[in-house]
PyMOL Python script that loads the backbone (N, CA, C, O; Angstrom):
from pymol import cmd

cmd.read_pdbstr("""\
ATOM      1  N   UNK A   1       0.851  -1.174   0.000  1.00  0.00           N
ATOM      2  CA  UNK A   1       0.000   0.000   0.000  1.00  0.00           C
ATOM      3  C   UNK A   1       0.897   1.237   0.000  1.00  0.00           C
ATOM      4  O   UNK A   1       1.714   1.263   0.921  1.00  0.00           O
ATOM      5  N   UNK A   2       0.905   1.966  -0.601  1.00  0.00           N
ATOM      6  CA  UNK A   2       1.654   3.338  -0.993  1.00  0.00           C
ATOM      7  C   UNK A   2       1.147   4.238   0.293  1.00  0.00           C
ATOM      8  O   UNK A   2       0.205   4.108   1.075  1.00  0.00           O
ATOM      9  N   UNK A   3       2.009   5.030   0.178  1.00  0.00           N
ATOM     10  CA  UNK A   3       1.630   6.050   1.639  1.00  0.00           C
ATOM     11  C   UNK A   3       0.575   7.165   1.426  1.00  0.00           C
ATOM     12  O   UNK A   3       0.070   7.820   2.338  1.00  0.00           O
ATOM     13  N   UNK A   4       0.233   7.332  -0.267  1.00  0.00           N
ATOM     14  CA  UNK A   4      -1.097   8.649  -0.478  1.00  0.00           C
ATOM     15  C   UNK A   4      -2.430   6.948   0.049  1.00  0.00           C
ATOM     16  O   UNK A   4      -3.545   7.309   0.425  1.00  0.00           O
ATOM     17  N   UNK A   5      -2.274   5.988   0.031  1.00  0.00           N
ATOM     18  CA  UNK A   5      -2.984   5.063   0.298  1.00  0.00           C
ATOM     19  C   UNK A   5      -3.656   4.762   1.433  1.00  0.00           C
ATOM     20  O   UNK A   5      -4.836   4.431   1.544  1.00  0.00           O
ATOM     21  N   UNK A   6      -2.602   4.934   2.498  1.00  0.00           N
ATOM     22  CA  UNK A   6      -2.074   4.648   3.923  1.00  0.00           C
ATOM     23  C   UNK A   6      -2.843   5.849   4.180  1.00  0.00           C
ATOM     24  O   UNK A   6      -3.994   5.725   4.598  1.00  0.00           O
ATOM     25  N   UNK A   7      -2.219   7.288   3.930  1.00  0.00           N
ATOM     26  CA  UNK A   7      -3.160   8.210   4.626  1.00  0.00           C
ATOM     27  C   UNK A   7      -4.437   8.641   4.006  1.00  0.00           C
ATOM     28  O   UNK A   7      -5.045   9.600   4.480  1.00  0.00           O
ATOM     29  N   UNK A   8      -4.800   8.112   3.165  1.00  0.00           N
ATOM     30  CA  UNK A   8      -6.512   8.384   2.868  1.00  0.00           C
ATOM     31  C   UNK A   8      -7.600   7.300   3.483  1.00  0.00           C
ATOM     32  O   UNK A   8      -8.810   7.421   3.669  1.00  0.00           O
ATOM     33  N   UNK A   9      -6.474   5.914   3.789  1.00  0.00           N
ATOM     34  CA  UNK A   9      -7.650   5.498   4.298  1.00  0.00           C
ATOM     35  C   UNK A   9      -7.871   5.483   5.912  1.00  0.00           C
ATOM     36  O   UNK A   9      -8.862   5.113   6.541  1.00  0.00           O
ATOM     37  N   UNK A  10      -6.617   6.008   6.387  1.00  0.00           N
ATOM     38  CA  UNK A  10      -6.893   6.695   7.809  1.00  0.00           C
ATOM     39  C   UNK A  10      -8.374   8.103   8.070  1.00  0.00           C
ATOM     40  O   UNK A  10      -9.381   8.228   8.767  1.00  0.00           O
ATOM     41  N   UNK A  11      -7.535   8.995   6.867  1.00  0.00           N
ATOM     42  CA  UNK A  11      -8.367   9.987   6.851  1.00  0.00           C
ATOM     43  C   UNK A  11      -9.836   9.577   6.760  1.00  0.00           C
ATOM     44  O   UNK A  11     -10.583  10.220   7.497  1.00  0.00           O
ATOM     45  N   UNK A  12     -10.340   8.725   6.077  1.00  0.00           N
ATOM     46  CA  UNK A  12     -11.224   7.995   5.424  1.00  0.00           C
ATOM     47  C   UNK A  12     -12.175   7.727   6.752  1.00  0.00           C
ATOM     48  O   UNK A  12     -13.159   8.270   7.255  1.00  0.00           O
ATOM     49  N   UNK A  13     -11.373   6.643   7.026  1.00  0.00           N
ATOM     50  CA  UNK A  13     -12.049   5.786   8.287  1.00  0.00           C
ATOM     51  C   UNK A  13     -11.765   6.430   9.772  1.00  0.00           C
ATOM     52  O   UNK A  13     -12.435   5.893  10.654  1.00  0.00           O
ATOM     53  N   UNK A  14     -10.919   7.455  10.194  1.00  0.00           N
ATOM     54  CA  UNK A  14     -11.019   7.625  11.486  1.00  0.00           C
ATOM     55  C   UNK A  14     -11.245   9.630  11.227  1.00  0.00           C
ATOM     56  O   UNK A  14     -11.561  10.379  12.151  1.00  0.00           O
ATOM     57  N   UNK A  15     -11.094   9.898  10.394  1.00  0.00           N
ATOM     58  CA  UNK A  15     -11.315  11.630  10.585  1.00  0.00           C
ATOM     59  C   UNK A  15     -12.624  12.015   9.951  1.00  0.00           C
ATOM     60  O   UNK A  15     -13.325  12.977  10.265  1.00  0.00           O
ATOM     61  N   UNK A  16     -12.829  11.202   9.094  1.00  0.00           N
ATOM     62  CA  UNK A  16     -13.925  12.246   7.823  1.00  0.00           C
ATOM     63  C   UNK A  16     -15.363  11.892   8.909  1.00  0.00           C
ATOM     64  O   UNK A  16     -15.744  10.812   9.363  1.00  0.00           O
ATOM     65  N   UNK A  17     -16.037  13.561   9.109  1.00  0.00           N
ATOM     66  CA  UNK A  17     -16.929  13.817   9.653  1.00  0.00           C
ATOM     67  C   UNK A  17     -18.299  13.541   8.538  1.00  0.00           C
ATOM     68  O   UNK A  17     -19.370  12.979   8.770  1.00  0.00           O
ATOM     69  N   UNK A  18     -17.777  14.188   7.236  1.00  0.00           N
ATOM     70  CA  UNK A  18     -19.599  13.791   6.681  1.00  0.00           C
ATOM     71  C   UNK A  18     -19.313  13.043   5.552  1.00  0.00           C
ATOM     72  O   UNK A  18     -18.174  12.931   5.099  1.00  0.00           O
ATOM     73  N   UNK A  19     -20.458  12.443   5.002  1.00  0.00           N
ATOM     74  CA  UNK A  19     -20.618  11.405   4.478  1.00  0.00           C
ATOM     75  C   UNK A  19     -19.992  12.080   3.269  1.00  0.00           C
ATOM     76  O   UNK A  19     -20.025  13.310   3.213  1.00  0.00           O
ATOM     77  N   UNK A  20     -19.359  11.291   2.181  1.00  0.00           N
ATOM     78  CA  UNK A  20     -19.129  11.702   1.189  1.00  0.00           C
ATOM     79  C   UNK A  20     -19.316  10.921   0.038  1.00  0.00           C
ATOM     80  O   UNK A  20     -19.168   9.724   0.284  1.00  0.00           O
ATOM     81  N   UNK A  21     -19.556  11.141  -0.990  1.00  0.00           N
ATOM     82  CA  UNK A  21     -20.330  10.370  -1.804  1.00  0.00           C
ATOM     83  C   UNK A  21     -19.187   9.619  -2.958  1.00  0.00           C
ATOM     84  O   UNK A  21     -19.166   8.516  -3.505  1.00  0.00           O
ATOM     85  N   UNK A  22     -18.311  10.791  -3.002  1.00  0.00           N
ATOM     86  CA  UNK A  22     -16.866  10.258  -3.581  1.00  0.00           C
ATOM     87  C   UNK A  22     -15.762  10.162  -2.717  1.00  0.00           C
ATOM     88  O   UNK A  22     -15.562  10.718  -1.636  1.00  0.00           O
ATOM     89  N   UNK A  23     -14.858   9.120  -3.564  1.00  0.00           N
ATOM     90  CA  UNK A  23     -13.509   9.027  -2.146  1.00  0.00           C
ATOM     91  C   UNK A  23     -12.839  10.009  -2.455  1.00  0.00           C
ATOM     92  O   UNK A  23     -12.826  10.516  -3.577  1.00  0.00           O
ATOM     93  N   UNK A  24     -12.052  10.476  -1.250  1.00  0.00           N
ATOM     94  CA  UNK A  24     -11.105  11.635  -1.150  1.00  0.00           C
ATOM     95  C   UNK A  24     -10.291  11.655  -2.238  1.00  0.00           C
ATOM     96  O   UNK A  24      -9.845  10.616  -2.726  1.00  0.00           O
ATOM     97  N   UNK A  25     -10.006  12.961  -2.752  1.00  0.00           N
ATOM     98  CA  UNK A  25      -8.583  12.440  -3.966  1.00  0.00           C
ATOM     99  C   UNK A  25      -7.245  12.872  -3.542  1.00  0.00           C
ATOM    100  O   UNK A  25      -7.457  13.486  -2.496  1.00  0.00           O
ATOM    101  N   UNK A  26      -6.016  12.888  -3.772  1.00  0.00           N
ATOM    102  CA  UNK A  26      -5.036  13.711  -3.688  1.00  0.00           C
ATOM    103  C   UNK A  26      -4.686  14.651  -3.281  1.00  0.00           C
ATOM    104  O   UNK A  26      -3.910  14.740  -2.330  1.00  0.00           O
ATOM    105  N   UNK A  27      -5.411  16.050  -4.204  1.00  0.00           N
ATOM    106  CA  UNK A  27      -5.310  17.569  -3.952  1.00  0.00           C
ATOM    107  C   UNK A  27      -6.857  18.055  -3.469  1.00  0.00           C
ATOM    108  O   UNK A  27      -7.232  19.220  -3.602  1.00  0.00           O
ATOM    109  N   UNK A  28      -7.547  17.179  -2.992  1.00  0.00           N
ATOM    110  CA  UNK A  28      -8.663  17.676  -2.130  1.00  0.00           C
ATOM    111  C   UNK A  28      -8.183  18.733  -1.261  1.00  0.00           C
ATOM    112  O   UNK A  28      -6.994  18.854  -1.557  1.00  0.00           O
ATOM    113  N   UNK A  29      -8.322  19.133  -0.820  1.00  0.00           N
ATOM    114  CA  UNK A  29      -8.012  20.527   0.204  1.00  0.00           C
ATOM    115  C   UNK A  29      -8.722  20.335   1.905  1.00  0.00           C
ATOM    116  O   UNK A  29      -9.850  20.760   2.157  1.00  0.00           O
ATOM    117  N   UNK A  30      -7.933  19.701   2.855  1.00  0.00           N
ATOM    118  CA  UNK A  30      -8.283  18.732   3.558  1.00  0.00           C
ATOM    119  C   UNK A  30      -8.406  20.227   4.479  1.00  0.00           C
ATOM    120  O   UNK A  30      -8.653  20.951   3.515  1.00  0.00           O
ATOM    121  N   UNK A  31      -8.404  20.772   5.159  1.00  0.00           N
ATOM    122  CA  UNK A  31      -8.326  21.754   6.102  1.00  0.00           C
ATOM    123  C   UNK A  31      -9.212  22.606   5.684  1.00  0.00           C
ATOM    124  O   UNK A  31     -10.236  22.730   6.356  1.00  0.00           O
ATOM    125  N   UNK A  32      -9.078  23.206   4.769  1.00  0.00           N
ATOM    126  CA  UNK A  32      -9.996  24.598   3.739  1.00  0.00           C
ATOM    127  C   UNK A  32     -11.182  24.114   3.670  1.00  0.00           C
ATOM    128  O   UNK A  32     -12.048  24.909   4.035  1.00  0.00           O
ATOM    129  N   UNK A  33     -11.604  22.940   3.282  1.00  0.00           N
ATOM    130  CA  UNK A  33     -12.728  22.445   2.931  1.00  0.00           C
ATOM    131  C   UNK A  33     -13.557  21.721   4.026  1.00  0.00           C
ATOM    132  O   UNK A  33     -14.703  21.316   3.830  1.00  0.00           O
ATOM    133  N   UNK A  34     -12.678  21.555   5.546  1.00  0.00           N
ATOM    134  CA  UNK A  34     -13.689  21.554   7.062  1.00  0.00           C
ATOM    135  C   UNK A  34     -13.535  19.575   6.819  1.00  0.00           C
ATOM    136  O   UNK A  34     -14.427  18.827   7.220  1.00  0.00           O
ATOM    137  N   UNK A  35     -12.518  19.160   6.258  1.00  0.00           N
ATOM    138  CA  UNK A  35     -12.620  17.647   6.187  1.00  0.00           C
ATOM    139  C   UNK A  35     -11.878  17.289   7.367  1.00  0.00           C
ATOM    140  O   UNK A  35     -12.250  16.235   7.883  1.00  0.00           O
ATOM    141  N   UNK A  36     -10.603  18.093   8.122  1.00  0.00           N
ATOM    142  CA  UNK A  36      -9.747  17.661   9.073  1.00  0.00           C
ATOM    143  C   UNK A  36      -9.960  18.878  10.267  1.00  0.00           C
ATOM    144  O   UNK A  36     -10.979  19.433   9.859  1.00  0.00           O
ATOM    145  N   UNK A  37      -9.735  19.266  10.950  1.00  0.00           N
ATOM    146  CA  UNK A  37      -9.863  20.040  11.806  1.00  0.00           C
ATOM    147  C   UNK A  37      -8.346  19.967  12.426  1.00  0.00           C
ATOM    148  O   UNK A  37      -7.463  19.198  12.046  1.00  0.00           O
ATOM    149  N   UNK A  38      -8.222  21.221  13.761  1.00  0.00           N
ATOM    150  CA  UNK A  38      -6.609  20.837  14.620  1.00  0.00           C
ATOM    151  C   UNK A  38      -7.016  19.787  15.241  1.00  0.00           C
ATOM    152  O   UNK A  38      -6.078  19.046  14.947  1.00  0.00           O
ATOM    153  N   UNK A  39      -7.737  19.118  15.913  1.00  0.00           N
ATOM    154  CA  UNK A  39      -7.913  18.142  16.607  1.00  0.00           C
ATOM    155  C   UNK A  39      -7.748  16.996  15.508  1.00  0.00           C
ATOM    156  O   UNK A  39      -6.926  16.135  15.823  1.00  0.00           O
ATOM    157  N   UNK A  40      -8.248  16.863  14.535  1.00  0.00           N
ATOM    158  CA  UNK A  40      -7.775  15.835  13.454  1.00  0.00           C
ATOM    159  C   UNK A  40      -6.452  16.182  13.046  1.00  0.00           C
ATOM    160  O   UNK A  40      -5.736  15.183  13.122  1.00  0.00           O
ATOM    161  N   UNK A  41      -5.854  17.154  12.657  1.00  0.00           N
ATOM    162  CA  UNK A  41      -4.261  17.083  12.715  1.00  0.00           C
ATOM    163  C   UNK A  41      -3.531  16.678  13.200  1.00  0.00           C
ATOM    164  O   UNK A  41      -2.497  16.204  12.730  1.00  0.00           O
ATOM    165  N   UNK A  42      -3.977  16.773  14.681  1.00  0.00           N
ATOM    166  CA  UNK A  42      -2.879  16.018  15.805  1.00  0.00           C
ATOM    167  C   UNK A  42      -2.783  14.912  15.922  1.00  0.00           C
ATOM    168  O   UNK A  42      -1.780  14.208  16.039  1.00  0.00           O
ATOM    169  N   UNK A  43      -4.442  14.531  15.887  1.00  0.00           N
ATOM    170  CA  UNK A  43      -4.896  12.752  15.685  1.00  0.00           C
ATOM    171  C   UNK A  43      -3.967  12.284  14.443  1.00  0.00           C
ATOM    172  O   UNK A  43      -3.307  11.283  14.726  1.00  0.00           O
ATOM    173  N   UNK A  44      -3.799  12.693  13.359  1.00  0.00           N
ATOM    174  CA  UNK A  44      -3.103  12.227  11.972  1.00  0.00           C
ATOM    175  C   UNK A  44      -1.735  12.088  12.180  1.00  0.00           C
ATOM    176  O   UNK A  44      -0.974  11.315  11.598  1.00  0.00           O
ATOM    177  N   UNK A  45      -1.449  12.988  13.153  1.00  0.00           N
ATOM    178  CA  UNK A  45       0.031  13.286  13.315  1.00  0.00           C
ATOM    179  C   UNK A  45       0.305  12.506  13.950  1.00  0.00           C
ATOM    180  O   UNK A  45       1.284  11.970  13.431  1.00  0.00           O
ATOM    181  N   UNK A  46      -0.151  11.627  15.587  1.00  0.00           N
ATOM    182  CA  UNK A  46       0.226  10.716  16.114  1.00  0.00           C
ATOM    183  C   UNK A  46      -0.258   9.860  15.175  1.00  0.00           C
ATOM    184  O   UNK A  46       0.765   9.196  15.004  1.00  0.00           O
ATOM    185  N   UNK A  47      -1.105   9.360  14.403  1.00  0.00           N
ATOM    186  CA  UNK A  47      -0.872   7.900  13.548  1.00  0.00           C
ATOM    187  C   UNK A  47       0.392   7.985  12.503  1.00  0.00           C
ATOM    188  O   UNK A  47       1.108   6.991  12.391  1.00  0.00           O
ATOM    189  N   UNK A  48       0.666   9.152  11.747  1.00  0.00           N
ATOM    190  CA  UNK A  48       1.497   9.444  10.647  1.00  0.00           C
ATOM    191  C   UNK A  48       3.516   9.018  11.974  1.00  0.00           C
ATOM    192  O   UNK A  48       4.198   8.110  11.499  1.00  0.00           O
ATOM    193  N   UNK A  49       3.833   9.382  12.704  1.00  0.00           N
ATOM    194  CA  UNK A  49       4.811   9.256  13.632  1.00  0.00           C
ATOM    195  C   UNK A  49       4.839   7.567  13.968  1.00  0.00           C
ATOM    196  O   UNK A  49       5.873   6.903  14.040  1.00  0.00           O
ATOM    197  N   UNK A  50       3.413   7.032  14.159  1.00  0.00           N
ATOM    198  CA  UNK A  50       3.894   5.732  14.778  1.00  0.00           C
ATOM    199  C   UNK A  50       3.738   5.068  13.235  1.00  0.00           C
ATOM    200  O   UNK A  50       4.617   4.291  12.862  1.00  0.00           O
ATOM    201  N   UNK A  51       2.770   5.341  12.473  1.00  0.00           N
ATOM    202  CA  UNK A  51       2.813   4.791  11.340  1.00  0.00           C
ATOM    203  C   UNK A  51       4.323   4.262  10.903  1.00  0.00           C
ATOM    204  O   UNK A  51       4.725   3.103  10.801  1.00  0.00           O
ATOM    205  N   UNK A  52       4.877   5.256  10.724  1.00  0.00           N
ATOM    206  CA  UNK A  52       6.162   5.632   9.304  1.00  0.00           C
ATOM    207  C   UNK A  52       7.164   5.768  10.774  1.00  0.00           C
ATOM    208  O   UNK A  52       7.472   6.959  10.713  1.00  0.00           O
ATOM    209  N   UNK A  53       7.697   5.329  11.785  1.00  0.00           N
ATOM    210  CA  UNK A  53       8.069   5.546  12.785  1.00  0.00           C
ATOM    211  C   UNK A  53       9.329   6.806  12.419  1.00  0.00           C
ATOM    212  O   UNK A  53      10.487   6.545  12.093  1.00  0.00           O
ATOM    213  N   UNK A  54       8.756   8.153  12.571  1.00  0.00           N
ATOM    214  CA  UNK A  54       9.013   9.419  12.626  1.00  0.00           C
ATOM    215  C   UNK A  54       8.592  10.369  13.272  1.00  0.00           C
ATOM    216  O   UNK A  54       7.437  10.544  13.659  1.00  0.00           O
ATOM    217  N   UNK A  55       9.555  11.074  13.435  1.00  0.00           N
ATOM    218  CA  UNK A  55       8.903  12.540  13.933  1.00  0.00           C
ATOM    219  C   UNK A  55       8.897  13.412  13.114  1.00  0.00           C
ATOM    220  O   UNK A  55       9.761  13.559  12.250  1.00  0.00           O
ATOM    221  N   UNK A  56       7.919  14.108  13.279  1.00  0.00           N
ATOM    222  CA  UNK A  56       7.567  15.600  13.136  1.00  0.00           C
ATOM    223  C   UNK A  56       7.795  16.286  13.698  1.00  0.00           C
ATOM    224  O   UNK A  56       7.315  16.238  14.831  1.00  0.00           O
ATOM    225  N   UNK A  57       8.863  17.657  13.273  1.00  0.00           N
ATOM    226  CA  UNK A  57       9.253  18.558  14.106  1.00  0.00           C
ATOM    227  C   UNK A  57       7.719  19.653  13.466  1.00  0.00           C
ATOM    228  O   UNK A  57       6.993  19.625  12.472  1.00  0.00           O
ATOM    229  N   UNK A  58       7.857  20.683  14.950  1.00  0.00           N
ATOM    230  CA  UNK A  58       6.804  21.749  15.083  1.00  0.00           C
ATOM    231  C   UNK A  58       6.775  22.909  14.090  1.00  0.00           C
ATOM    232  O   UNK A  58       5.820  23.646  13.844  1.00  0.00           O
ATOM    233  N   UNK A  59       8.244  22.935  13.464  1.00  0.00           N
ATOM    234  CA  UNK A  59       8.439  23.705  12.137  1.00  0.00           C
ATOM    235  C   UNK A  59       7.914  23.122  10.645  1.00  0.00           C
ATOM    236  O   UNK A  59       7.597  23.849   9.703  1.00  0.00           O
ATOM    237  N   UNK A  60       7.898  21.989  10.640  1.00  0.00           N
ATOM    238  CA  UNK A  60       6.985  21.454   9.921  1.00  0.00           C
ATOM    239  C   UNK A  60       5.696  21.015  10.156  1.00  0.00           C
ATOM    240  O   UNK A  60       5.261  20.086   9.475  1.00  0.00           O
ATOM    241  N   UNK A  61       4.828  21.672  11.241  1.00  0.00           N
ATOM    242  CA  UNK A  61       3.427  21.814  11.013  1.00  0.00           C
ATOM    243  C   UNK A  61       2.940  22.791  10.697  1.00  0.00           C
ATOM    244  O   UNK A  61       2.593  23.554  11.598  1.00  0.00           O
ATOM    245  N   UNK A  62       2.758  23.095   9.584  1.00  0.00           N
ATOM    246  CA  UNK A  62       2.089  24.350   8.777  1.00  0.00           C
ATOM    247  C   UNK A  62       0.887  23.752   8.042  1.00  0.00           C
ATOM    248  O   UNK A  62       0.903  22.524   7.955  1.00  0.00           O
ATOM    249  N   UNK A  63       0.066  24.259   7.611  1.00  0.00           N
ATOM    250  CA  UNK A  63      -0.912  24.441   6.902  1.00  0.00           C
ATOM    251  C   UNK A  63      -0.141  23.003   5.007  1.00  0.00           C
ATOM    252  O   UNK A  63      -0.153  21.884   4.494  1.00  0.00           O
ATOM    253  N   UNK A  64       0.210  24.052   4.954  1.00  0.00           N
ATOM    254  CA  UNK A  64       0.773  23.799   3.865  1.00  0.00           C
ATOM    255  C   UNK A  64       1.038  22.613   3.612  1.00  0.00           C
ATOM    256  O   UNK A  64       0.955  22.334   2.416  1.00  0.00           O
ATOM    257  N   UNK A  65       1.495  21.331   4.678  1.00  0.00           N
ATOM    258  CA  UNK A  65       2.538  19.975   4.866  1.00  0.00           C
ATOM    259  C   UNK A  65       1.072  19.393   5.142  1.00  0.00           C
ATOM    260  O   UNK A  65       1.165  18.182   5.340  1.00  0.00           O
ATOM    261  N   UNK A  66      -0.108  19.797   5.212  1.00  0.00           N
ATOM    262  CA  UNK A  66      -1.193  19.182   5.684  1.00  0.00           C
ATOM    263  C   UNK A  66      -2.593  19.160   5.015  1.00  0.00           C
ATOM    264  O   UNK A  66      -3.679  18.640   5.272  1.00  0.00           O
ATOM    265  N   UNK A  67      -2.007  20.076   3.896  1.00  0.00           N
ATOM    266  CA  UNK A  67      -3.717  20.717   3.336  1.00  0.00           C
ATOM    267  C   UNK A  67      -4.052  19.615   2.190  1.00  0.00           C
ATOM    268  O   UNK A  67      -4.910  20.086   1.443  1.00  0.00           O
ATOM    269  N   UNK A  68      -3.737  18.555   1.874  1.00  0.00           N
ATOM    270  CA  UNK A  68      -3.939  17.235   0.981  1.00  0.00           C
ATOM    271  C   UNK A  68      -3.520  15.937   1.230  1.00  0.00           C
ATOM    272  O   UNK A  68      -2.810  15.530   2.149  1.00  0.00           O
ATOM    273  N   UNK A  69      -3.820  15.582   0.695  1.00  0.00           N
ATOM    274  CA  UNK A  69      -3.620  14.069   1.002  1.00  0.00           C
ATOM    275  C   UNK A  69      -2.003  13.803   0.268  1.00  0.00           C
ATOM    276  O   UNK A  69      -1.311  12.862   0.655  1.00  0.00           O
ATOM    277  N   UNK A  70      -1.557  14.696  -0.754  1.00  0.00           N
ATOM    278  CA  UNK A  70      -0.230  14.061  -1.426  1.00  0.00           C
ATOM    279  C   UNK A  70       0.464  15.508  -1.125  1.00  0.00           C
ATOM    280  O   UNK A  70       1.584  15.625  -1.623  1.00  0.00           O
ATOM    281  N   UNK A  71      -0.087  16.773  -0.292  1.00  0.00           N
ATOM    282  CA  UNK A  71       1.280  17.314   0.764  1.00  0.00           C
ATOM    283  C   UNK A  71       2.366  16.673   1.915  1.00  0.00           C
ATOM    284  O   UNK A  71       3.576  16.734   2.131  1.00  0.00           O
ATOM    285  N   UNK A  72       0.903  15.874   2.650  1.00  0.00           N
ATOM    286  CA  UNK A  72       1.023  14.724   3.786  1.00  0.00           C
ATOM    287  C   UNK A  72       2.343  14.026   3.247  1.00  0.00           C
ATOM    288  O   UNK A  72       3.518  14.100   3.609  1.00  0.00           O
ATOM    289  N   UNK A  73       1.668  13.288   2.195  1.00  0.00           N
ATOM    290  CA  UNK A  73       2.360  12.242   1.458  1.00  0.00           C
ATOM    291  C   UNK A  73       3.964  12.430   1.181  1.00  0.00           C
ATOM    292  O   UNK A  73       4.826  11.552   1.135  1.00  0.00           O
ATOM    293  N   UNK A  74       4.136  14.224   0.967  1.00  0.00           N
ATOM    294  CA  UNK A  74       5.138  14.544   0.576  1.00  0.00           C
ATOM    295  C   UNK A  74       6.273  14.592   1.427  1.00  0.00           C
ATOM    296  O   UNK A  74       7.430  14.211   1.245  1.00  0.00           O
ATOM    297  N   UNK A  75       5.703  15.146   2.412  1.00  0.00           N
ATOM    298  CA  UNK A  75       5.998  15.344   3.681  1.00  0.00           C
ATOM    299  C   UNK A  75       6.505  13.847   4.331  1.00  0.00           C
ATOM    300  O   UNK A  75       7.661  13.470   4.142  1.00  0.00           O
ATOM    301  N   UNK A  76       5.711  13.179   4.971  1.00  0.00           N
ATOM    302  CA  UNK A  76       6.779  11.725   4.878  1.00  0.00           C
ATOM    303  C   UNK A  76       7.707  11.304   3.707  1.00  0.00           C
ATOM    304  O   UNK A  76       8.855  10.865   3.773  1.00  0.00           O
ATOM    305  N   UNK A  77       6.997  11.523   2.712  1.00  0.00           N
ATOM    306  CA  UNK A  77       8.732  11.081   2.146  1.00  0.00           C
ATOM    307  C   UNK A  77       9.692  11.569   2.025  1.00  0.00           C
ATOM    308  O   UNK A  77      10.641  11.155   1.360  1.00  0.00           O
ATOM    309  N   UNK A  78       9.610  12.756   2.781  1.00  0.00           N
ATOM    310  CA  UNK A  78      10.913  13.645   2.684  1.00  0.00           C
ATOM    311  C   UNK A  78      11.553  12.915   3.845  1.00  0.00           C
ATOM    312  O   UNK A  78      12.726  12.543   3.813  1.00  0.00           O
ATOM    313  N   UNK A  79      10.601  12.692   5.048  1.00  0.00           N
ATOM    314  CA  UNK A  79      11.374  12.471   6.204  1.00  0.00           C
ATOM    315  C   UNK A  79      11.947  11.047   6.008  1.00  0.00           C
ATOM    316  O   UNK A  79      13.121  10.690   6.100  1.00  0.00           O
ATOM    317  N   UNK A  80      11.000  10.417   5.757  1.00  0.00           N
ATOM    318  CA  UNK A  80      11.813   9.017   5.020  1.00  0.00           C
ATOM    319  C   UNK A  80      12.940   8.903   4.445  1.00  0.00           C
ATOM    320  O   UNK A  80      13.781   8.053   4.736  1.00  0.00           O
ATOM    321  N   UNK A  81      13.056   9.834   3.499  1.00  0.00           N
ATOM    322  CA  UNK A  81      14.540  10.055   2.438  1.00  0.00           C
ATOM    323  C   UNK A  81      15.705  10.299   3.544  1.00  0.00           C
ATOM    324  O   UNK A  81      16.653   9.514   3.545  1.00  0.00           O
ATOM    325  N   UNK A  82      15.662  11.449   4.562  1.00  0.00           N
ATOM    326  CA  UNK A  82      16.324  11.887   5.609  1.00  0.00           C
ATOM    327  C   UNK A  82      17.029  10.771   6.363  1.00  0.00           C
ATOM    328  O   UNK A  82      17.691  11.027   7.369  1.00  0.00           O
TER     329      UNK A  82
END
""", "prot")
cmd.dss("prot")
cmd.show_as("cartoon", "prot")
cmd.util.cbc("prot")
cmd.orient("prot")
């Protein structure tokens, strides 16, 4: 399972508040569009850390590293590469 995989079907099954009729895509706009909240960030963030066993430093929680499903995505694989 690829990691845009890994975190949509987290997002999927433990964050998404309303029903949605299509599955999440990629560049959905996960924050802007009321799909994740800070309380779902943090929740993502402790699965994304034990997931991919990494940390996240606090300079990389911005908006930006979080607002899609293949920013996320990007974002671990940077730390991965590291």
């Amino acid at each position: 399972m690829s990691t845009k995989e890994i975190i949509r079907e987290f997002i999927s099954c433990e964050l998404l508040h309303d029903t949605r009729e299509t599955p999440l895509q990629d560049e959905d706009q996960l924050i802007e569009s009321g799909i994740i909240d800070s309380l779902g960030i943090m929740t993502l963030l402790v699965f994304l850390e034990e997931k991919f066993s990494l940390q996240i430093s606090g300079e990389e929680l911005i908006p930006e590293n979080f607002g899609s499903i293949a920013a996320i995505s990007n974002l671990i694989d940077r730390q991965l590469s590291q």
